[in-house]
C-alpha positions in Angstrom: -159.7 9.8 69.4 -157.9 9.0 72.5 -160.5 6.6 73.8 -160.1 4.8 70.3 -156.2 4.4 70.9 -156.6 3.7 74.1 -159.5 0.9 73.3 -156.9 -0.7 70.1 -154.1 -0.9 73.0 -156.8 -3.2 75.3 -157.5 -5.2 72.1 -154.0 -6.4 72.0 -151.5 -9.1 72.6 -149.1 -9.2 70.4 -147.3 -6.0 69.6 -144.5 -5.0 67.4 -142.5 -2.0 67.5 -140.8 -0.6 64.0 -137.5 0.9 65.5 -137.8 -0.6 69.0 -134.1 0.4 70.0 -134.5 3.8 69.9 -134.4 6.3 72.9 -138.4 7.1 72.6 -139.4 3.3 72.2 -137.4 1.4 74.2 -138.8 2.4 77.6 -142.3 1.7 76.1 -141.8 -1.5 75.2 -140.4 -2.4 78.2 -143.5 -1.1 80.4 -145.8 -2.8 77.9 -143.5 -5.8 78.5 -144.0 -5.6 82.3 -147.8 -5.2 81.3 -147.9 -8.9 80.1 -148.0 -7.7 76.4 -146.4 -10.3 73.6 -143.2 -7.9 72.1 -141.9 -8.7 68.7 -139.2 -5.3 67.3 -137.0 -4.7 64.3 -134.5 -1.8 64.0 -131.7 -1.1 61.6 -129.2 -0.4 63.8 -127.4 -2.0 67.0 -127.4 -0.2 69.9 -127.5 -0.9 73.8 -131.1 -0.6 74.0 -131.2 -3.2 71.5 -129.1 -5.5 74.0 -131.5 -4.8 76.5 -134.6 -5.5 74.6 -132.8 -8.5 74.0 -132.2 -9.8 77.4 -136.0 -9.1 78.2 -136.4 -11.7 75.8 -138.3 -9.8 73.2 -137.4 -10.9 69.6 -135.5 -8.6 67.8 -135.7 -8.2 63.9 -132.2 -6.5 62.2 -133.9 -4.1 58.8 -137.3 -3.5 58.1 -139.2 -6.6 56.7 -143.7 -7.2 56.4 -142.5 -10.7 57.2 -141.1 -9.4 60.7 -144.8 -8.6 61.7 -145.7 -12.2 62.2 -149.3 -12.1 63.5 -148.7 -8.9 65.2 -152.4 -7.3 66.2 -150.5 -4.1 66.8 -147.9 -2.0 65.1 -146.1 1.1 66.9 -144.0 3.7 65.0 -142.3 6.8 65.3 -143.1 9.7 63.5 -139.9 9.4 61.6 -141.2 6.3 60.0 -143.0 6.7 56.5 -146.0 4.9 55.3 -143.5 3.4 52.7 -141.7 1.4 55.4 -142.2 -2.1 54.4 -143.5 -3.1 57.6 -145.9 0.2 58.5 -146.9 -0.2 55.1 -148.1 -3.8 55.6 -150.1 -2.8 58.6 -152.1 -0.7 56.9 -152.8 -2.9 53.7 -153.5 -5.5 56.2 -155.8 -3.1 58.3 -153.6 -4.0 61.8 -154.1 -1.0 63.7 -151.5 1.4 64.2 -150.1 3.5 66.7 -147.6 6.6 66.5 -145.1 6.6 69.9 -146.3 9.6 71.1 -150.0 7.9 70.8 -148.7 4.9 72.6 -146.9 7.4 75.7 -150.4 8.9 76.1 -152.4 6.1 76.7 -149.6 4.7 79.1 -149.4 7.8 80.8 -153.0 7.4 81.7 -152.4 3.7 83.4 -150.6 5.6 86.4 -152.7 7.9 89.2 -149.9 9.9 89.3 -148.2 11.0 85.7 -145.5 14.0 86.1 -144.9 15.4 82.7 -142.0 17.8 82.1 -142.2 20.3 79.5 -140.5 23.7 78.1 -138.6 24.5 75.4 -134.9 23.5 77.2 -134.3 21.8 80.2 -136.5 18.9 79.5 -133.9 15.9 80.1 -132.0 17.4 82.8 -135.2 18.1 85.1 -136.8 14.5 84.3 -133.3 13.0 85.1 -133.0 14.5 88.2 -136.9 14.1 89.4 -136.0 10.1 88.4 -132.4 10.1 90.3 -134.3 11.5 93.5 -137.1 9.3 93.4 -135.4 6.3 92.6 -132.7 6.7 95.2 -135.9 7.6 98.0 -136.9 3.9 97.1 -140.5 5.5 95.5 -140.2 2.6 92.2 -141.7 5.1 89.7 -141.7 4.0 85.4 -139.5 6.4 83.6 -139.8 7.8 80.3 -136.6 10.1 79.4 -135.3 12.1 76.8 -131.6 10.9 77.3 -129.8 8.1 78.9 -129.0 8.3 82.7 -126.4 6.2 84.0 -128.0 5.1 87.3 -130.6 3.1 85.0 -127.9 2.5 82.8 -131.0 3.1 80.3 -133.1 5.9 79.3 -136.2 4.4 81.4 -137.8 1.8 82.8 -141.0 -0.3 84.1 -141.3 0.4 88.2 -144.2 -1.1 90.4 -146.1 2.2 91.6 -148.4 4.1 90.6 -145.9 7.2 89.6 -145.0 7.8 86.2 -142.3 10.2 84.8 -141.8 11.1 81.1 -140.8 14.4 79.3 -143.4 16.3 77.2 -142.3 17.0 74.3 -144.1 19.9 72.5 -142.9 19.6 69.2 -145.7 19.1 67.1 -147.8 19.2 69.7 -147.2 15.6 71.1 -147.2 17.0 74.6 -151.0 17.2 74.1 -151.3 13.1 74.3 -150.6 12.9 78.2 -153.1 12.9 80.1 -150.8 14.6 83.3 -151.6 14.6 86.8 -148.6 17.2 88.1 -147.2 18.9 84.9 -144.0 20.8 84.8 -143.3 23.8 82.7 -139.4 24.4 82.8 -139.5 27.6 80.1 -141.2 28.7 77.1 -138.7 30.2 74.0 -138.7 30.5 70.1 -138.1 27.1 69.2 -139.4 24.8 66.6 -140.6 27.6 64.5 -141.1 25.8 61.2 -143.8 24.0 63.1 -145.9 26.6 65.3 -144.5 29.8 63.1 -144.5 32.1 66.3 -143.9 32.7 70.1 -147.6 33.0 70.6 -148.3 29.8 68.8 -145.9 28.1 71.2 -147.7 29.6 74.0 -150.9 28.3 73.3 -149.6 25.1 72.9 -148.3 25.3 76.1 -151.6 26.4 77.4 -153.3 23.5 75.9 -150.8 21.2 77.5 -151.8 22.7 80.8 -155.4 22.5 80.5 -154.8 18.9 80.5 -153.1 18.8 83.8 -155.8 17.0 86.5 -154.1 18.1 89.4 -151.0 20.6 89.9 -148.7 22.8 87.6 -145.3 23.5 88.5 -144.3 26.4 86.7 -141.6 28.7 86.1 -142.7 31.8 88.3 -139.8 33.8 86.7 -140.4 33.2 83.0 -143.4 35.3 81.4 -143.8 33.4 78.5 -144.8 30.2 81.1 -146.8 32.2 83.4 -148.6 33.6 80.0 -149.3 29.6 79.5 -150.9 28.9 82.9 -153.5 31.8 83.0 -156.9 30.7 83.4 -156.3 27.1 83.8 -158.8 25.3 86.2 -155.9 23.5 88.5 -153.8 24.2 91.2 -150.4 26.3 90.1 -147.1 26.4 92.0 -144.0 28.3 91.0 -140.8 28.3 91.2 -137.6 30.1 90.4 -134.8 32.4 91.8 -137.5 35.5 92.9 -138.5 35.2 96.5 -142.2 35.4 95.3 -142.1 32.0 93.8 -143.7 29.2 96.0 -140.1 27.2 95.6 -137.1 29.9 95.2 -133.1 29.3 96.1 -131.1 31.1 98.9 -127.7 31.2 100.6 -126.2 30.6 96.7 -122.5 29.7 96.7 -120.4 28.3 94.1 -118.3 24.9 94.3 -115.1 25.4 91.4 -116.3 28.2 90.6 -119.1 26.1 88.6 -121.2 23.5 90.8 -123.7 25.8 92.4 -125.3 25.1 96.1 -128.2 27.0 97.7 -130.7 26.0 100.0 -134.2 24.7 99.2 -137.1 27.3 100.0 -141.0 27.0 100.3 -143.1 30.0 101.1 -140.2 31.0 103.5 -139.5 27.6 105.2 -136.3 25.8 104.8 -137.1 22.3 102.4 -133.5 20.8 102.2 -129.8 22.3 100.8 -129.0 21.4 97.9 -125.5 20.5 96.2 -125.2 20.2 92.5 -122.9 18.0 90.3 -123.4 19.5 87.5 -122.2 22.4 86.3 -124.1 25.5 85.3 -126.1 28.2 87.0 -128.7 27.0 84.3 -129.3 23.8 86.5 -130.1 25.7 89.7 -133.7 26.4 88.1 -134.0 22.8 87.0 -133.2 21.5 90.3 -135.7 23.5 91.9 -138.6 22.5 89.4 -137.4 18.8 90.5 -137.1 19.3 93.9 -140.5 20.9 94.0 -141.9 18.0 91.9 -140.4 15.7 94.6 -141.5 17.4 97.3 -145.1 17.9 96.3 -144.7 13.6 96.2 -143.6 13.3 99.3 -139.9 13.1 99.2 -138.3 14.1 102.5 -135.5 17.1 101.9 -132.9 14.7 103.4 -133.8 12.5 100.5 -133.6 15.2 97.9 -130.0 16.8 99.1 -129.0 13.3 99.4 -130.1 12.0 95.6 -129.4 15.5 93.7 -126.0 15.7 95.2 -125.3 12.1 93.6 -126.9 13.0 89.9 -124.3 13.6 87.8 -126.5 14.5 84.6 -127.8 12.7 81.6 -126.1 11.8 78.4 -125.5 14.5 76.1 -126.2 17.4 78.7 -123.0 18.7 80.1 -121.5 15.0 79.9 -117.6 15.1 80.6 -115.7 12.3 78.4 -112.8 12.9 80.8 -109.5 14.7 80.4 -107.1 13.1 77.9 -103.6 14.9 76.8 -104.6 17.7 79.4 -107.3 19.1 77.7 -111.0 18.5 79.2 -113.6 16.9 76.7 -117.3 18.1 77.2 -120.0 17.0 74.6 -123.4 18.6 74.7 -127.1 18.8 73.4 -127.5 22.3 72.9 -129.0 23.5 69.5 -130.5 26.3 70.1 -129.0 30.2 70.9 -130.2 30.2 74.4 -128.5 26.8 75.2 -125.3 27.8 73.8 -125.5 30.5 75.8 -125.9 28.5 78.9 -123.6 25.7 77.9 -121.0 27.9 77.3 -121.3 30.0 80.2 -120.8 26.9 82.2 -117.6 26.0 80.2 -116.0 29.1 80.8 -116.6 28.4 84.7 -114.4 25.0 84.5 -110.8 27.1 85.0 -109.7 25.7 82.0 -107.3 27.8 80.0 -109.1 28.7 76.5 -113.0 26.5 75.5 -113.4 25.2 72.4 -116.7 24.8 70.5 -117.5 22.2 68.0 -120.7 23.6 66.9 -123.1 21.1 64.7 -126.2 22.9 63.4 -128.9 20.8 63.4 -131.8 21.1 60.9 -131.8 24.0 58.1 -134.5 26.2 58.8 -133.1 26.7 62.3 -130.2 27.5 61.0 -131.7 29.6 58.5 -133.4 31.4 61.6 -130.8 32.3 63.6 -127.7 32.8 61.5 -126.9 35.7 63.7 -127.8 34.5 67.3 -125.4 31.2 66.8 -122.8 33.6 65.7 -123.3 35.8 68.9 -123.3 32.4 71.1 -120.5 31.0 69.4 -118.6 33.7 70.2 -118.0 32.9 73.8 -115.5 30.3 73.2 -112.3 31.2 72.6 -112.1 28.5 69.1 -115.1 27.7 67.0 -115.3 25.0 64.8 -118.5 24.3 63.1 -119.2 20.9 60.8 -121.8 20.9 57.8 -125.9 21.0 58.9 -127.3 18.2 59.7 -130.2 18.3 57.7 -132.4 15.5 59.8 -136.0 15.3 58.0 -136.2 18.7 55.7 -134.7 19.8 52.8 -132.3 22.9 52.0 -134.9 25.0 50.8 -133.0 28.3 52.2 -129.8 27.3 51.2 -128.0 28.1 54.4 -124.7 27.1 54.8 -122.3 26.5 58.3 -120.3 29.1 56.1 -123.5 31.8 56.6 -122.1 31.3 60.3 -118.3 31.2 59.8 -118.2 34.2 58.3 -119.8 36.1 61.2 -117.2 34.8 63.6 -113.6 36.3 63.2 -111.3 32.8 63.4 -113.5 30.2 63.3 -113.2 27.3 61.2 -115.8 25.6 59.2 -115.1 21.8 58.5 -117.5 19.6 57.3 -116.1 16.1 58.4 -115.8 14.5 62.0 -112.6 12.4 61.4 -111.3 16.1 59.8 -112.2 18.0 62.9 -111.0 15.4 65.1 -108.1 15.4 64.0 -107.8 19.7 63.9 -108.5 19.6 67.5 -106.1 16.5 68.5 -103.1 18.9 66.9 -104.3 22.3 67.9 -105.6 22.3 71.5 -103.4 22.8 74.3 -103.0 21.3 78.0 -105.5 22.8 79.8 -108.0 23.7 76.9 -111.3 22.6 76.9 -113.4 21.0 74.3 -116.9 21.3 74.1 -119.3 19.4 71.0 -122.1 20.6 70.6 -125.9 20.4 68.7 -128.8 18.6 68.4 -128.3 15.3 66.3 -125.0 13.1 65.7 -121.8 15.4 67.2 -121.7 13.0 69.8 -119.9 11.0 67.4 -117.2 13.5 66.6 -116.7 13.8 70.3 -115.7 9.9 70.8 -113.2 10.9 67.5 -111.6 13.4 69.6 -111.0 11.4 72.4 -109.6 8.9 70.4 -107.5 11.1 68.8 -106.4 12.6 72.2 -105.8 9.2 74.2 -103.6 8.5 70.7 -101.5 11.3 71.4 -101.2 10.8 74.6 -99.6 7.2 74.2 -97.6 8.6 71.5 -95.8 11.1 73.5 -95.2 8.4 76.0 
């Protein structure tokens, strides 16, 4: 199979992408448009990846149309686009081949010598965002695949000139298993995406799949057993990290910056790499950074150029991203969805020295809700006000019948409102100077965070 998608990709020249503006197909076309490949797109909604596609002067489609196919000889699709779509559905009837994203990311991944593919259940963006920040800033030119947008590309990837490649592995649905890796990174192994794999041990030989793939090196979380569970008996070379001294990469001389920016010098079977600063908040990121640092280091990065490029990464959109302060009260918004993020997330809120945290909590598909009624209850619980907005249902049905209430109701105080512009406006008249607000979840909360700072700046020119 993968040398027939990899032989239809050769075959073509004109190729059209059905949803080419969003954050999994943008960087790909612009690598296949680096690649000398003819680019034709369509989306239904404007974004700034759409103004970017535009100014590389790829033609840009607004709705789904067959006649937007032209004389494409290739079509590529995400896996949220259904053979009904007018212009997937053409393809076929048409016989032009096809090709699912993740498909597409394989094959690229194997036009690079060196592919470094991040995996785990969380962590993903944050480690491939600061792997990418360190090796662009060390002038290495590497293409960049990435979970979320990073404001030194002002993008979410990009089309360099070497022969390194960067991209996040995603294992849901076992996409991860299309890259063809040459240094692989497992971050973490957890419950997640149950209603795919149905158990832990499923997820873990996923993940051991994903690392038989791996042609030269596996950085892997020495400190998590679910990971090291993953790696046994795989033919490569395996290198660990974490906070333990018996990892290969491990942290010392830890100290705190606020309280919540965490420092700590750079280890490697006892020898001193680099020290490292964070700007980001979280002991959470201390693991990520050393999984990038070893990354970098196993490259060829020099330590000076590691301290120099993490201490300027500021994270990735949607993963501890501060909006600013506005009417005294900080505004945080956030990608965690699952208990063990919350947990995390939260933990590093309460670290800001801000007077009482907020959570705006958007559950984000029902049968994780369903799942873990209980744990988001216990997470939620941190923050000192909860607020929780209807499920996002994203591509499944209400079969369980769950409800934000079946949270609510475990968490003495909380609030459940369904509507952004109604929670935006609960928060604008409720939290005091000095508070913090945190959203929260995996699909559109983001959006209820841009209502709240508009509902904050309001106030603030109000009292004025």
């Amino acid at each position: 199979m993968t040398e027939c998608c990899d032989h239809i990709l050769k075959q073509a020249k004109h190729v059209h992408f059905i949803g080419i503006g969003g954050s999994g197909m943008y960087p790909l076309a612009e690598i296949l448009h680096s690649k000398g490949y003819f680019l034709t797109g369509s989306d239904i909604n404007e974004s700034d990846n759409l103004k970017r596609v535009r100014e590389l002067g790829i033609k840009v489609s607004m709705g789904h149309d067959a006649a937007n196919l032209g004389d494409a000889d290739l079509v590529v699709y995400t896996a949220a686009v259904k053979e009904d779509n007018p212009e997937l559905a053409d393809a076929i009837k048409r016989g032009v081949p096809t090709l699912e994203r993740s498909k597409l990311l394989g094959i690229v991944s194997r036009h690079y010598g060196c592919t470094v593919a991040v995996a785990g259940t969380h962590g993903k963006t944050t480690t491939t965002s600061m792997i990418s920040q360190i090796l662009l800033g060390a002038g290495v030119d590497p293409t960049l695949v990435i979970g979320g947008y990073l404001p030194v590309l002002h993008s979410n990837g990009r089309a360099g000139n070497s022969d390194i490649m960067v991209c996040e592995a995603c294992e849901y649905v076992d996409t991860f298993l299309e890259l063809s890796p040459a240094i692989s990174i497992i971050l973490n192994i957890d419950a997640d995406h149950l209603d795919y794999f149905g158990t832990l041990e499923n997820i873990i030989k996923s993940f051991h799949k994903f690392a038989s793939i791996t042609s030269q090196t596996i950085i892997v979380n020495g400190d998590d057993e679910n990971s090291m569970k993953a790696v046994q008996y795989v033919n490569c070379k395996i290198i660990t990290f974490g906070m333990k001294e018996s990892n290969d990469y491990y942290p010392t001389n830890i100290s705190t910056m606020d309280g919540a920016y965490y420092g700590f010098d750079v280890m490697h079977k006892g020898q001193f790499i680099t020290h490292v600063q964070l700007s980001v908040p979280g002991k959470q990121n201390v693991a990520d950074a050393l999984a990038a640092c070893a990354a970098a280091h196993l490259i060829g990065v020099s330590g000076e150029d590691i301290s120099r490029n993490m201490a300027e990464f500021h994270g990735a959109n949607r993963r501890f991203q501060v909006y600013g302060t506005f009417h005294d009260v900080m505004l945080v918004d956030d990608f965690a969805h699952h208990p063990t993020e919350i947990d995390a997330t939260l933990g590093a809120a309460r670290n800001m020295h801000c007077n009482q945290v907020w959570a705006v909590f958007q559950p984000y598909t029902y049968s994780r809700t369903a799942r873990w009624v209980d744990e988001f209850a216990r997470s939620l619980s941190a923050a000192d006000h909860v607020i929780i907005s209807k499920i996002m249902g994203a591509r499944e049905k209400n079969e369980w019948g769950v409800t934000s209430q079946d949270i609510g109701e475990k968490i003495p105080g909380s609030y459940c409102i369904d509507e952004f512009e109604e929670i935006a406006d609960f928060v604008a008249q409720n939290a005091k100077p000095g508070d913090l607000v945190i959203t929260m979840g995996g699909g559109d909360i983001y959006k209820c965070a841009r209502m709240i700072r508009d509902c904050l700046a309001e106030k603030d020119v109000t009292e004025v």
